[in-house]
N, C-alpha and C positions, 0 to 999 in steps of 0.2 A: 441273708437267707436263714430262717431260723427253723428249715424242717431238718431233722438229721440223719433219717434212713429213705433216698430218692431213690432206692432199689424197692421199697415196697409199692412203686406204681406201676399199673401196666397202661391206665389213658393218661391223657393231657386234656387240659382243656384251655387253650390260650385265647384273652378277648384282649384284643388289639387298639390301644388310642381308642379307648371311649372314654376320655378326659374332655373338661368344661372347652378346653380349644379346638376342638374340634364338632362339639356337640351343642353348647350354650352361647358360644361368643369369642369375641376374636376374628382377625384376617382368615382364615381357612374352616370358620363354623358353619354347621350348616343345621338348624334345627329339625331338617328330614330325618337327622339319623337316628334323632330320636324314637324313630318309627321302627326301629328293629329292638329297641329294647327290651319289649317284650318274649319275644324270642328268645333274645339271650340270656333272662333268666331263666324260661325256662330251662335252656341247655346247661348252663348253671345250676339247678335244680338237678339236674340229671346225672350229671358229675357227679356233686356231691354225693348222690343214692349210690352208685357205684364205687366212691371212694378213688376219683383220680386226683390229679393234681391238677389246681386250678391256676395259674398263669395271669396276671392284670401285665399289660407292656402301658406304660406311661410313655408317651411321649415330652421329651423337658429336656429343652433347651435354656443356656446360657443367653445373655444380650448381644454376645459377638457371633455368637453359633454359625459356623459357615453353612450352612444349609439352608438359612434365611435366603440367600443370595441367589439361591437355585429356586427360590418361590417367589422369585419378584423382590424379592428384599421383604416378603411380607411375613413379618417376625411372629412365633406363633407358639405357644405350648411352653414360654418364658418362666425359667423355675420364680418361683414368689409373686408371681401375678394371679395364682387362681387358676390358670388356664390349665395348668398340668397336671390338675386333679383329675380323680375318677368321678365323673358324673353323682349327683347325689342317688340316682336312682335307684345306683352299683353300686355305691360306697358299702351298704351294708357286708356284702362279698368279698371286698377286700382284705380284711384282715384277718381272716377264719379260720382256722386247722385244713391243711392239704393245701394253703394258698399263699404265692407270693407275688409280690407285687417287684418289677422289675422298670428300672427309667432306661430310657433309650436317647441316644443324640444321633441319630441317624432314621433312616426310612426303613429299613433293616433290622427286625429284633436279634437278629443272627448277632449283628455287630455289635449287640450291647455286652460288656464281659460277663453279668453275671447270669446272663441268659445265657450266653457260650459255655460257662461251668457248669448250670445247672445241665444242660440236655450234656453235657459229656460225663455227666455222673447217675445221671437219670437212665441206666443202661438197661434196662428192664421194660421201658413204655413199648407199646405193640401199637395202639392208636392217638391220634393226634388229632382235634378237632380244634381250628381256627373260624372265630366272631370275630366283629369288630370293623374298623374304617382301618385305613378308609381304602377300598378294596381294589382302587389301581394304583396305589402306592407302598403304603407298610402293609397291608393285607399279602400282598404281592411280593412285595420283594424279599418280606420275612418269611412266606411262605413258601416260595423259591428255592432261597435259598437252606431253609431248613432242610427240603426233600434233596436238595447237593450235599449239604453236610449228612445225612443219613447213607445217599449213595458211596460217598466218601467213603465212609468208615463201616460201608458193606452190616447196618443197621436195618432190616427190613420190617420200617412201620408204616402205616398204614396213616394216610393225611387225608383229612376231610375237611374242606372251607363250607360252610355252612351260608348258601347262596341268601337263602332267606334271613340272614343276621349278619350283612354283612351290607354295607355301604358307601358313598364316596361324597364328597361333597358338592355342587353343585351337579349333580349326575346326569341330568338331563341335557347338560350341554357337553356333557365328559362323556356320554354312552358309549363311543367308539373305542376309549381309553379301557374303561369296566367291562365291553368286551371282548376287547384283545388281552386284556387280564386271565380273564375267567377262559379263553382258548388255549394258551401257551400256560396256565398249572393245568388244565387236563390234559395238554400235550405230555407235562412232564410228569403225567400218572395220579397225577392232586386230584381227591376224587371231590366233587361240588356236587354237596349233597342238598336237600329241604326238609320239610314235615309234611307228608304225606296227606 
């Protein structure tokens, strides 16, 4: 992490696995998600003008990765394959001023460590806007669990999933999953917002 003052933020803007294994190719791709990307820059856009902190979560696993096993064995976001990249769409965004890019080995950005240092040092953010996929999984579960680590530590910011920039893979046949998703984060106050 190469920003050095995370107390001069007061947003976030976190885009979640929008790397080529989820978006271009691979076991768990799904080329629809390409359909929010639009969106997402502009929300990225919008960041930027305001001056928050821009967030990539990479998804990138290992060859032995135990969480393969939990998707069918179907291995996916394998660091030095390509897949774990950020879409070329995004890549411009990646490496910018107010942005970093974070890998994860789990469904969860909460569990990656440098994402757990950053928001514990980031004590000043008031809102929090989450993009990205895939949105009954790491959408979900990092953004769960972020609004518990906030209650935790008695933080009161403000989460917004961005319903229109946000996606799952095969979703037509998952609908039931993306919306018991999007129920249970507005049960726990996660506000799921659009573009009017």
């Amino acid at each position: 992490m190469n920003i050095k003052n995370l107390n001069m933020y007061k947003g976030m803007l976190i885009i979640v696995d929008m790397v080529n294994g989820f978006v271009k190719e691979g076991a768990l791709a799904d080329q629809k998600i390409a359909k929010k990307v639009p969106r997402q820059i502009e929300l990225i856009k919008e960041a930027k003008t305001r001056g928050d902190l821009i967030v990539f979560i990479k998804d990138t696993h290992e060859e032995d990765s135990v969480e393969h096993k939990r998707f069918g064995g179907a291995k996916h976001c394998v660091r030095g394959t390509g897949e774990e990249l950020v879409i070329d769409e995004l890549k411009a965004y990646e490496y910018n001023d107010d942005t970093v890019s974070i890998e994860k080995n789990s469904t969860s950005y909460m569990e990656a460590p440098e994402f757990r240092k950053l928001i514990g040092e980031a004590t000043d953010i008031e809102t929090v806007d989450v993009v990205g996929c895939c949105t009954d999984i790491c959408d979900f579960n990092g953004t769960m669990a972020l609004a518990n680590y906030f209650d935790q530590w008695n933080r009161d910011v403000e989460i917004r999933v961005h319903e229109d920039a946000i996606a799952t893979f095969a979703e037509d046949a998952r609908q039931n999953y993306v919306d018991a998703a999007k129920l249970l984060m507005a049960q726990q106050g996660i506000q799921l917002v659009k573009k009017r």
